[in-house]
N, CA, C and O atoms as a GROMACS GRO file, in nm:
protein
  348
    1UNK      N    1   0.086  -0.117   0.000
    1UNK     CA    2   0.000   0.000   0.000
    1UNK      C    3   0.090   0.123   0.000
    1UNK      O    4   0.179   0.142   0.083
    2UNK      N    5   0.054   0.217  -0.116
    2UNK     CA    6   0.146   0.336  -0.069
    2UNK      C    7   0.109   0.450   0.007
    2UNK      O    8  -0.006   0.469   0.047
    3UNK      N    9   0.195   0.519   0.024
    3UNK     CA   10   0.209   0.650   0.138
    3UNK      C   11   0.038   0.715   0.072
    3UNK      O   12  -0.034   0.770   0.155
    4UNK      N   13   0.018   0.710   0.014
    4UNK     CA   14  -0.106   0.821  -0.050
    4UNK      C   15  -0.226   0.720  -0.015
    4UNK      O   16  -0.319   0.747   0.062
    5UNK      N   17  -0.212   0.614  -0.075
    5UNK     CA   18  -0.329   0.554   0.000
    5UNK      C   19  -0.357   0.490   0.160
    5UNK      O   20  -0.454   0.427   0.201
    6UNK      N   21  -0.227   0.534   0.235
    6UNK     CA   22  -0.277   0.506   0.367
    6UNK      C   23  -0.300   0.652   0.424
    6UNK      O   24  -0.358   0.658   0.532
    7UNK      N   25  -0.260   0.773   0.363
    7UNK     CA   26  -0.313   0.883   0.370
    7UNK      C   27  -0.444   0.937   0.395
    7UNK      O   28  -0.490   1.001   0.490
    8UNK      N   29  -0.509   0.882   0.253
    8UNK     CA   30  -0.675   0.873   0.202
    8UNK      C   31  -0.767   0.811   0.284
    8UNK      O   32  -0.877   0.859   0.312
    9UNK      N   33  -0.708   0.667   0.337
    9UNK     CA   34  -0.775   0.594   0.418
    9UNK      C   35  -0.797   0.617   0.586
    9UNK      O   36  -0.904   0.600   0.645
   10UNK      N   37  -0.660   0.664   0.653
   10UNK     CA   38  -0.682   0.704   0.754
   10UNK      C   39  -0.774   0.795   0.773
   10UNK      O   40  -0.800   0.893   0.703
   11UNK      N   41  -0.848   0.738   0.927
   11UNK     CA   42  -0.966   0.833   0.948
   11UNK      C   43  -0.893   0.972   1.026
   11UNK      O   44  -0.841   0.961   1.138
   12UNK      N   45  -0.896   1.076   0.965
   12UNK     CA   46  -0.836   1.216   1.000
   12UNK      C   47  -0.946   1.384   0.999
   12UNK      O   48  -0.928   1.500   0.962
   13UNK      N   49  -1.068   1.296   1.066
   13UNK     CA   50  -1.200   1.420   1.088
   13UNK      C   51  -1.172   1.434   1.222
   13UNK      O   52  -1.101   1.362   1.291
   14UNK      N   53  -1.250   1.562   1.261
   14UNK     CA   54  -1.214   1.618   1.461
   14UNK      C   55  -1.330   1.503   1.504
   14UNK      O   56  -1.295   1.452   1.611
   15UNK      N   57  -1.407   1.468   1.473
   15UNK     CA   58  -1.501   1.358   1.512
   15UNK      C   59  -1.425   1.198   1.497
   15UNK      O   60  -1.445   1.107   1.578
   16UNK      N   61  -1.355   1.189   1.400
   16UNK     CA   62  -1.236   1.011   1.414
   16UNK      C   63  -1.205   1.052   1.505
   16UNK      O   64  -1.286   1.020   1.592
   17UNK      N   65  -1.100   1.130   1.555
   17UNK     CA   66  -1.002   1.158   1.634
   17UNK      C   67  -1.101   1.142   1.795
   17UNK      O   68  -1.066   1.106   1.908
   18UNK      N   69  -1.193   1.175   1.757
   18UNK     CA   70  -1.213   1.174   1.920
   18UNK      C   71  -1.242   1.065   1.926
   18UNK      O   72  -1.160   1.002   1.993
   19UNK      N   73  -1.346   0.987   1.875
   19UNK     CA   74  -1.404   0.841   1.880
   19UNK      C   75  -1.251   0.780   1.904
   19UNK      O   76  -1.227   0.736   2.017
   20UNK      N   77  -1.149   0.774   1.805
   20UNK     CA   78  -1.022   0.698   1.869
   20UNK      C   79  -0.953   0.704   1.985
   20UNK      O   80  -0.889   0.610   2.033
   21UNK      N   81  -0.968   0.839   2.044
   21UNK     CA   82  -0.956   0.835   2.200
   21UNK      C   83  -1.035   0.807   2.284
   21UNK      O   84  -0.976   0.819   2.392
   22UNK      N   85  -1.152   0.771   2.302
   22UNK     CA   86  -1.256   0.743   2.344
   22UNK      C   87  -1.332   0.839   2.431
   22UNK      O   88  -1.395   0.812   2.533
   23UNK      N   89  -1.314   0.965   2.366
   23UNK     CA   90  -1.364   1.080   2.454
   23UNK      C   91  -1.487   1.115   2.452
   23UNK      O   92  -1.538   1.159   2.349
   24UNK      N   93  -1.554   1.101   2.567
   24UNK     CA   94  -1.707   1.085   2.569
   24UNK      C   95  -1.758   1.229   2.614
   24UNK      O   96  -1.857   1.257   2.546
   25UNK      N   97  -1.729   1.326   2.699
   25UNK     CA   98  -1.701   1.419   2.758
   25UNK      C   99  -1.645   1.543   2.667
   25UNK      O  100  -1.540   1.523   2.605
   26UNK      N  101  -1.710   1.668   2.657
   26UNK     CA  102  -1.638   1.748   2.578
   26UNK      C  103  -1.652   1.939   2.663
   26UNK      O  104  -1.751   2.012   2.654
   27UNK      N  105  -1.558   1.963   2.714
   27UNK     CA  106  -1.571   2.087   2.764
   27UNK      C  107  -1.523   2.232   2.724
   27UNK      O  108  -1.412   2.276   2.756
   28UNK      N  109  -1.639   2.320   2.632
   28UNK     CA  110  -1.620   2.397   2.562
   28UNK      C  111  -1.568   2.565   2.606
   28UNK      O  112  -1.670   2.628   2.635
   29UNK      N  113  -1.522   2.598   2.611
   29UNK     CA  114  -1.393   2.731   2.642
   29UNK      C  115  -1.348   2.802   2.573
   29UNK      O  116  -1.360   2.751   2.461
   30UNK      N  117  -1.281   2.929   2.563
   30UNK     CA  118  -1.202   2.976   2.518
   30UNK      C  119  -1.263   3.093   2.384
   30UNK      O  120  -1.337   3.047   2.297
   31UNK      N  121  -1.233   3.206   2.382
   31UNK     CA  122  -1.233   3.310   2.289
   31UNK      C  123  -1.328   3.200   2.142
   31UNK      O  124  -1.282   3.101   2.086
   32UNK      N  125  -1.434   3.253   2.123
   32UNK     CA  126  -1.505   3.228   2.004
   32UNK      C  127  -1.583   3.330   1.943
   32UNK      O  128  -1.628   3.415   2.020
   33UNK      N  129  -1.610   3.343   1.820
   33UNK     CA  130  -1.728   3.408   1.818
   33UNK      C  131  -1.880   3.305   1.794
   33UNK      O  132  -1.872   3.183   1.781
   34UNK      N  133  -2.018   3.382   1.791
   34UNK     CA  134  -2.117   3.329   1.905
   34UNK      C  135  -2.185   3.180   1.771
   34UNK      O  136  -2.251   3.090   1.821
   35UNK      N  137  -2.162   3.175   1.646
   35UNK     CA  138  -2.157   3.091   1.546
   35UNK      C  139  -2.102   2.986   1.555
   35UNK      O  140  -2.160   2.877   1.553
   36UNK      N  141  -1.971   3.005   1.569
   36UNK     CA  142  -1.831   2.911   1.582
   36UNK      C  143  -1.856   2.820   1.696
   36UNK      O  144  -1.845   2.698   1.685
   37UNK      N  145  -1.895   2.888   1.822
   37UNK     CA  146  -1.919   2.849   1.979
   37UNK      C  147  -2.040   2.740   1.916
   37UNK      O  148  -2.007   2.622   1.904
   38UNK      N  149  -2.198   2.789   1.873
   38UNK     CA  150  -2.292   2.718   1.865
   38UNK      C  151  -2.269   2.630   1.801
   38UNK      O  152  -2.308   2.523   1.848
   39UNK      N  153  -2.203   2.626   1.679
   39UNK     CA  154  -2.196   2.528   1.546
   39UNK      C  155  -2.113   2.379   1.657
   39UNK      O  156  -2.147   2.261   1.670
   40UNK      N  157  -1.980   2.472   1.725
   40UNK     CA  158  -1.929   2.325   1.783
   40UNK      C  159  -1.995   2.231   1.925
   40UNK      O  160  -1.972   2.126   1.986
   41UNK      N  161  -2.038   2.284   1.926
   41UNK     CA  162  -2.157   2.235   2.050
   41UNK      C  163  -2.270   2.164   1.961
   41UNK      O  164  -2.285   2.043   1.977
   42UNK      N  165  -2.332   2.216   1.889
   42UNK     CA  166  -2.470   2.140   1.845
   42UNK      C  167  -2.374   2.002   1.776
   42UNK      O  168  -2.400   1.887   1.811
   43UNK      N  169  -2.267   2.030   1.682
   43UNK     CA  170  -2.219   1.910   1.638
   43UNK      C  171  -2.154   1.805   1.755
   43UNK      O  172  -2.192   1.688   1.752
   44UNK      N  173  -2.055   1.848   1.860
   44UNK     CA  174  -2.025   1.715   1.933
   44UNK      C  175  -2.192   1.678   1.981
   44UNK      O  176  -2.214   1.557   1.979
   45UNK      N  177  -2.278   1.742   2.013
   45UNK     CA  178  -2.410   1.727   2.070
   45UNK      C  179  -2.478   1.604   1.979
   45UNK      O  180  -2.512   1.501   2.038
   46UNK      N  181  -2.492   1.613   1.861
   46UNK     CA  182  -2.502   1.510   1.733
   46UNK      C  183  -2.407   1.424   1.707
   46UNK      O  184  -2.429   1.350   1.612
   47UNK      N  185  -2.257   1.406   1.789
   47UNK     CA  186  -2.216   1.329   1.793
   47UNK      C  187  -2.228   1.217   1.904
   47UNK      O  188  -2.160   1.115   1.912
   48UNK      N  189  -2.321   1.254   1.978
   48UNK     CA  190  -2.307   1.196   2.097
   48UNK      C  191  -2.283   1.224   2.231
   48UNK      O  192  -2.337   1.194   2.337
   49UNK      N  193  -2.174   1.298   2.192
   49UNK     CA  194  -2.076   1.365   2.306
   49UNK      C  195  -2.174   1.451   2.417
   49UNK      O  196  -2.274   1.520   2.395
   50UNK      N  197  -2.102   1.419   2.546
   50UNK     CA  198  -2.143   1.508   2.666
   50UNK      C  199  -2.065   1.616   2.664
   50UNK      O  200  -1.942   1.622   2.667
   51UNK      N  201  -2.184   1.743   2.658
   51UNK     CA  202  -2.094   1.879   2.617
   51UNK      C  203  -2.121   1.976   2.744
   51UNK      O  204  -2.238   1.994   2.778
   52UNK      N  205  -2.056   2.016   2.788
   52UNK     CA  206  -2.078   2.126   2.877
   52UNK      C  207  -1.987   2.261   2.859
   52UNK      O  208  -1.865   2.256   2.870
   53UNK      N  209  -2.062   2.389   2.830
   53UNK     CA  210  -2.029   2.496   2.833
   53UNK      C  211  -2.024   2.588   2.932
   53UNK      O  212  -2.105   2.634   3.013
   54UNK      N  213  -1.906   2.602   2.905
   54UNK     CA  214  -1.811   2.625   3.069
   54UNK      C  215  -1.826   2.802   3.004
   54UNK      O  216  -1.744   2.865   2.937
   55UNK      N  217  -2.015   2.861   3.074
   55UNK     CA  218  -2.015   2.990   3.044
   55UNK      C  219  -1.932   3.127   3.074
   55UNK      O  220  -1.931   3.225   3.000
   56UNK      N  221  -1.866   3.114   3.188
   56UNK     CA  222  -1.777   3.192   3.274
   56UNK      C  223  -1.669   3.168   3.155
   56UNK      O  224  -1.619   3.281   3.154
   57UNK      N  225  -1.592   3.088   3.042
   57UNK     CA  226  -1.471   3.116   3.040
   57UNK      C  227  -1.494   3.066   2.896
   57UNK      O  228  -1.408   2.990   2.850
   58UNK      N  229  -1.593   3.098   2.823
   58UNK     CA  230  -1.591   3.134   2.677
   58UNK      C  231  -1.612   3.273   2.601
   58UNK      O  232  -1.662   3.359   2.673
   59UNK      N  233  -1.585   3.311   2.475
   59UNK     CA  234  -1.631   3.421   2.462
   59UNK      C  235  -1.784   3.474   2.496
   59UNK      O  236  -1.877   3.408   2.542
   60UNK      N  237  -1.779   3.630   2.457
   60UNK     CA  238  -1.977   3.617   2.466
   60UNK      C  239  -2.037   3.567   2.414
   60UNK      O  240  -2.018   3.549   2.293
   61UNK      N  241  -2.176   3.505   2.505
   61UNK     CA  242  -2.262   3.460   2.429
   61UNK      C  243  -2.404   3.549   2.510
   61UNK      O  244  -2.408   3.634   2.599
   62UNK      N  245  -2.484   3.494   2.447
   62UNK     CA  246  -2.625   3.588   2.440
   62UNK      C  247  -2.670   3.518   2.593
   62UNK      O  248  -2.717   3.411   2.552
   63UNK      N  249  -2.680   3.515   2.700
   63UNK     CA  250  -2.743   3.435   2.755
   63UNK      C  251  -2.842   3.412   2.738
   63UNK      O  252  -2.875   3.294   2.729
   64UNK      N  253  -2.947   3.529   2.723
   64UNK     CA  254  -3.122   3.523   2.725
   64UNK      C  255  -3.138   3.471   2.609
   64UNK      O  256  -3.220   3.379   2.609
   65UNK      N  257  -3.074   3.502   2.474
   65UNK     CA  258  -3.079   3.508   2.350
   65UNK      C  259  -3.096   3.348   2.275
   65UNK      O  260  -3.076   3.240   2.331
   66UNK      N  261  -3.133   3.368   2.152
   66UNK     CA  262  -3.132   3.246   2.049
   66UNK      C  263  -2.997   3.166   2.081
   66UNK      O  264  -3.006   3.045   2.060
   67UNK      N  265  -2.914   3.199   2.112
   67UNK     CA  266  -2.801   3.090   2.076
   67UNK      C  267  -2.789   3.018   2.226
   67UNK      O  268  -2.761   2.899   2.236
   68UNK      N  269  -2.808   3.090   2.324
   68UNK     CA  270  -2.803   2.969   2.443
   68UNK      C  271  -2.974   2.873   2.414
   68UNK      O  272  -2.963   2.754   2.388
   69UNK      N  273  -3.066   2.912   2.418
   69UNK     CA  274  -3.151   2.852   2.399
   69UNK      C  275  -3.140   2.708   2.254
   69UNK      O  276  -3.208   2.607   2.240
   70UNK      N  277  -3.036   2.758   2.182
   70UNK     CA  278  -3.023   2.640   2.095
   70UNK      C  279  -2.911   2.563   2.140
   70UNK      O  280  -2.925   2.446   2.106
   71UNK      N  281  -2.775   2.590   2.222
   71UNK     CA  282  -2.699   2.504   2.238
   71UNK      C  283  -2.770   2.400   2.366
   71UNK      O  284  -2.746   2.280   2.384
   72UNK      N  285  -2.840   2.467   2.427
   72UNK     CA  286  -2.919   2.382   2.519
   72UNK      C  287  -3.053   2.290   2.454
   72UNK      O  288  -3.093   2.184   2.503
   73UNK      N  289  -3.114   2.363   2.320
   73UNK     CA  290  -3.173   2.233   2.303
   73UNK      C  291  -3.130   2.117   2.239
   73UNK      O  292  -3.182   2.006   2.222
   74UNK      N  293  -2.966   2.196   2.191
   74UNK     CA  294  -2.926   2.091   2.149
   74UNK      C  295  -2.890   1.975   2.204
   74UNK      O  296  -2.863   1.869   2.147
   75UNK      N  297  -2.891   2.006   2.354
   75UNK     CA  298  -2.860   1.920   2.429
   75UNK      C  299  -2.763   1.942   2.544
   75UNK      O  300  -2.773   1.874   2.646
   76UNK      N  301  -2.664   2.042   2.531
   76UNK     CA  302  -2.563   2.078   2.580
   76UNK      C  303  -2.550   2.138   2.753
   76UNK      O  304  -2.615   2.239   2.777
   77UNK      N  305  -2.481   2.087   2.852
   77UNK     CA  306  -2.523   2.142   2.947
   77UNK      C  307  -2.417   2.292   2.999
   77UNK      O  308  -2.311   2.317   2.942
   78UNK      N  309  -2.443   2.332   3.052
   78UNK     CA  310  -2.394   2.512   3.128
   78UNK      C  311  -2.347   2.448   3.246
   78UNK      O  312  -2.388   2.341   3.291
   79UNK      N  313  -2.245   2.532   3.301
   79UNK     CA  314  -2.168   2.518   3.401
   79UNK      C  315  -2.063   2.649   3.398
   79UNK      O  316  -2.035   2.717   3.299
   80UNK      N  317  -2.028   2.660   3.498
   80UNK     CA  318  -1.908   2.769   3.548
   80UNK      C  319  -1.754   2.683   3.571
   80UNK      O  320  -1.739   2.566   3.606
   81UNK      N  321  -1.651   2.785   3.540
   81UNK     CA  322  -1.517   2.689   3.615
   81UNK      C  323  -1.592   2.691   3.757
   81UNK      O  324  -1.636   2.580   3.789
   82UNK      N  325  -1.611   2.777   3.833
   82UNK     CA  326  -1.639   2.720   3.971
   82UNK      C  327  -1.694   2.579   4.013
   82UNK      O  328  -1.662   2.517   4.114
   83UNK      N  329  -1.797   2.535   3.901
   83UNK     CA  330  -1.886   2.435   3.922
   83UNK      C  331  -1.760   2.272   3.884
   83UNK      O  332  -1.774   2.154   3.914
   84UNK      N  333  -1.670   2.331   3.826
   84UNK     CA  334  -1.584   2.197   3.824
   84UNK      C  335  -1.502   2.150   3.910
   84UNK      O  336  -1.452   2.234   3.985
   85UNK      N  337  -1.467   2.030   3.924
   85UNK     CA  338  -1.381   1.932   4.065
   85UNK      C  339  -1.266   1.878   3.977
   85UNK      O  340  -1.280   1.808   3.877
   86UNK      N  341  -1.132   1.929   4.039
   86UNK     CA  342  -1.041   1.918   3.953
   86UNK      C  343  -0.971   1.777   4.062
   86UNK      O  344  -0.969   1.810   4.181
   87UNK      N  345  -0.932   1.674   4.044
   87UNK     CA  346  -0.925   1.552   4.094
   87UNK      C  347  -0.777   1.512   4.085
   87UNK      O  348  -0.740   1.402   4.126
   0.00000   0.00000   0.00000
């Protein structure tokens, strides 16, 4: 088999990659804008994945607004860093 076709074949999507680590758990953070934030939440959310948006330490989002109301129906749960237990 050559270099190009084990290239092609390897699974190399942000969704393989997690399934190959077996990461069930997904905790969302960090500078976004409010699209980018929703889009990756509703998708691990459709992947399966347990998502929690860690609201205290992402960019803004709307709280009252359309986009928390959709990452939550997407499924997704809210939390603060405070609310996490670091072990």
């Amino acid at each position: 088999m050559s270099i190009q076709t084990k290239i092609r074949t390897r699974k190399s999507s942000p969704a393989d990659r997690l399934e190959d680590l077996n990461v069930k758990t997904v905790f969302v953070l960090g500078p976004a804008t409010q699209d980018c934030l929703k889009q990756t939440i509703v998708d691990a959310c459709q992947l399966g994945l347990t998502v929690v948006a860690l609201e205290d330490a992402i960019g803004r989002i709307e709280r009252e607004g359309d986009t928390l109301r959709e990452i939550l129906s997407a499924g997704a749960h809210q939390a603060t860093t405070a609310d996490m237990e670091i072990h």
